[in-house]
Structures are given as structure tokens and as C-alpha cells.
matplotlib code that plots the C-alpha trace (Angstrom):
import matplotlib.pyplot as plt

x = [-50.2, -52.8, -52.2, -53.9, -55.6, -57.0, -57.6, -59.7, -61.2, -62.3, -63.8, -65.3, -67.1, -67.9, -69.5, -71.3, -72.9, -73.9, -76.7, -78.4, -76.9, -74.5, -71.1, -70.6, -67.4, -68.5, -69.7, -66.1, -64.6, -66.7, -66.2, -62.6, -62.7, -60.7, -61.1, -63.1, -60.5, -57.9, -61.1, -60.9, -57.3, -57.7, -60.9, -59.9, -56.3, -59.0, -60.7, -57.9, -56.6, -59.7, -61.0, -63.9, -66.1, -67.5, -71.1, -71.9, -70.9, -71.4, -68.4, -68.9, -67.0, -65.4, -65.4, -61.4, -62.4, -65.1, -62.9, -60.2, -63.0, -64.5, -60.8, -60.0, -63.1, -63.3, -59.3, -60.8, -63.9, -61.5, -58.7, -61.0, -62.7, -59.3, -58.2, -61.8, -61.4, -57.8, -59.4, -60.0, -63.4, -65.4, -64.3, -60.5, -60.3, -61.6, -59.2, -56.5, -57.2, -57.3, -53.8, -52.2, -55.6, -54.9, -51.6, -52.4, -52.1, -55.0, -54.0, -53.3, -56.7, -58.0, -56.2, -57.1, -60.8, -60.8, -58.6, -61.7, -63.9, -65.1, -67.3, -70.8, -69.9, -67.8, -68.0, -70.4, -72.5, -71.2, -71.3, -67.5, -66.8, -63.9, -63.8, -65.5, -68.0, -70.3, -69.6, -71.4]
y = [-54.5, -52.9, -51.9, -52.5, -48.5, -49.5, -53.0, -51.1, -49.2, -51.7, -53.3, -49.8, -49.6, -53.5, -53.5, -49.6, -50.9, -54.5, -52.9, -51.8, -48.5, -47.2, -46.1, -42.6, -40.6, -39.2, -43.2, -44.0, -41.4, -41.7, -45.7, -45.3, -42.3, -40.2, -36.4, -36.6, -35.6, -38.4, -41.3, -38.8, -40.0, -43.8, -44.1, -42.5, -44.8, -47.5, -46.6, -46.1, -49.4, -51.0, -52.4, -49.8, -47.7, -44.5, -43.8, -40.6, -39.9, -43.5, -46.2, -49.5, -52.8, -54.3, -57.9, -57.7, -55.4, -57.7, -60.6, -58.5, -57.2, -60.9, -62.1, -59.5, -59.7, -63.7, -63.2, -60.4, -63.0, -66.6, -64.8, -62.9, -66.4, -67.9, -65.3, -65.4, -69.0, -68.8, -66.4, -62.8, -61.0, -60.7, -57.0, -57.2, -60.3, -57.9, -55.5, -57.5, -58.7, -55.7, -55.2, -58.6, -59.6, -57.9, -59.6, -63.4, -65.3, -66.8, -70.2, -69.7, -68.2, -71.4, -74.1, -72.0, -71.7, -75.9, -75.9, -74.3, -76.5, -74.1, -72.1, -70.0, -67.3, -65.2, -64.0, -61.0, -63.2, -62.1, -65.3, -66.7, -68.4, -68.9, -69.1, -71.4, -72.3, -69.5, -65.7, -63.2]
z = [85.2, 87.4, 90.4, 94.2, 94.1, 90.8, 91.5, 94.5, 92.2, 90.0, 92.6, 93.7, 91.1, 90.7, 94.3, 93.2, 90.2, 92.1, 93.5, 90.3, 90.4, 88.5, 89.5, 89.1, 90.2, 93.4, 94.7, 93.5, 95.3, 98.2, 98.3, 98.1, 100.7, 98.3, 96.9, 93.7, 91.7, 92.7, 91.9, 88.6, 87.7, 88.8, 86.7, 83.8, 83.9, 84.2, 81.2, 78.7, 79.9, 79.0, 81.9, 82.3, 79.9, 80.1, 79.6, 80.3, 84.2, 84.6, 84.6, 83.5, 83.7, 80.5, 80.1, 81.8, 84.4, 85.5, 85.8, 87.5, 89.9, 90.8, 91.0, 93.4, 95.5, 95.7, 96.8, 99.1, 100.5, 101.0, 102.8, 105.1, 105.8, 106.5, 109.0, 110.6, 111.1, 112.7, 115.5, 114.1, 114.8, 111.1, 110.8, 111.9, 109.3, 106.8, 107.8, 107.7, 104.5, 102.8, 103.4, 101.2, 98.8, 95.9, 96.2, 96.1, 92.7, 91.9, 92.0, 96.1, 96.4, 94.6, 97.0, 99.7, 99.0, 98.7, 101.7, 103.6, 102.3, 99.4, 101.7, 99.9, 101.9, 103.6, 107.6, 106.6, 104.5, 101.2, 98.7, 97.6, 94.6, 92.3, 88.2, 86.8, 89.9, 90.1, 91.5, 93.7]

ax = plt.figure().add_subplot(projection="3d")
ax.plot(x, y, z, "-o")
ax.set_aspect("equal")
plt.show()
């Protein structure tokens, strides 16, 4: 079972390597605003469980560790448009989010991104979906 830090991670390095670049310990580190050598152990745990690779000084999602990652952020994106719709400012819904997202079965995320309507994006702008629609 992974747990929320490396479900962060994995979505550390997910939103890292998004932009083209890859994700490299110190981005990890600095993303998750930890000391190198605790993004060290997470990544590492990461990689022998198969959800990332190492290339070098790069990390790169497997297969699992994508899907964990897009689970994770689309969780992240629908719950963060729910609390913004019941009254919280874009940021404190992001906030508050953060706390419980990692801890939402899928299927709840899924009813609750057709509750909203199945919204393209989040409050920031960021583009929702959930399996088997279209992602990121």
C-alpha cells in the first residue's frame, strides 16, 4: 500500500516532469519542501516498489506510478472544486484538500466529479478528468 508522503511524491515528481523537465532529487525535495536526503528515502521506496525508475539522477514514472499519480491528482482537482463551490477561496480549498485527497476511493472521486457536473477544470485552471475520459 503506498502511503500519502509517497503518494505526494509520486505526484511530485508527476507534476516535475509535466513540464518537460525531468524530476531530479533536489525538485523532489524542494516540491515537497523536505531536506534532500528525506525526498532520498521516499524516492528510492518509490523505485523498489515499482512505481518509479531511475535514470541517472532523473526519476521517472512506471506505468503504476502514473496511474497512482493521475489518481491522486484528479482526487486532488474534484475535491478542491467541491470545497471551492461550497464557499472556500481557490487557495484555502486547495489547502483543505490536501489534508483528506489521498484518502478518497476512487469510486467517491468518480460520483463526485459527475456530481459537479464533470467540470474541465479545477479553481486554478488545472484540467480534471477521471479514468477512462481523458487526464491532464
Amino acid at each position: 500500500m503506498t502511503t500519502r508522503r509517497e503518494l505526494d511524491c509520486l505526484r511530485a515528481v508527476y507534476e516535475i516532469s509535466s513540464s518537460g523537465t525531468a524530476a531530479r532529487l533536489v525538485d523532489a525535495a524542494t516540491y515537497l519542501s523536505v531536506k534532500p536526503p528525506t525526498a532520498f528515502v521516499m524516492l528510492d521506496r518509490l523505485v523498489r516498489d515499482g512505481l518509479l525508475e531511475k535514470r541517472g539522477s532523473d526519476y521517472v514514472l512506471t506505468d503504476e506510478g502514473r496511474r497512482q499519480a493521475e489518481e491522486v491528482i484528479t482526487a486532488h482537482r474534484v475535491v478542491e472544486t467541491l470545497l471551492y463551490r461550497a464557499g472556500f477561496s481557490p487557495n484555502e480549498a486547495c489547502v483543505q484538500a490536501r489534508k483528506f485527497d489521498t484518502s478518497i476511493p476512487y469510486e467517491v472521486v468518480r460520483k463526485l466529479y459527475d456530481f459537479l457536473g464533470k467540470p474541465s477544470q479545477c479553481p486554478h485552471g488545472k484540467r480534471i478528468a477521471c479514468r477512462g475520459e481523458f487526464f491532464v
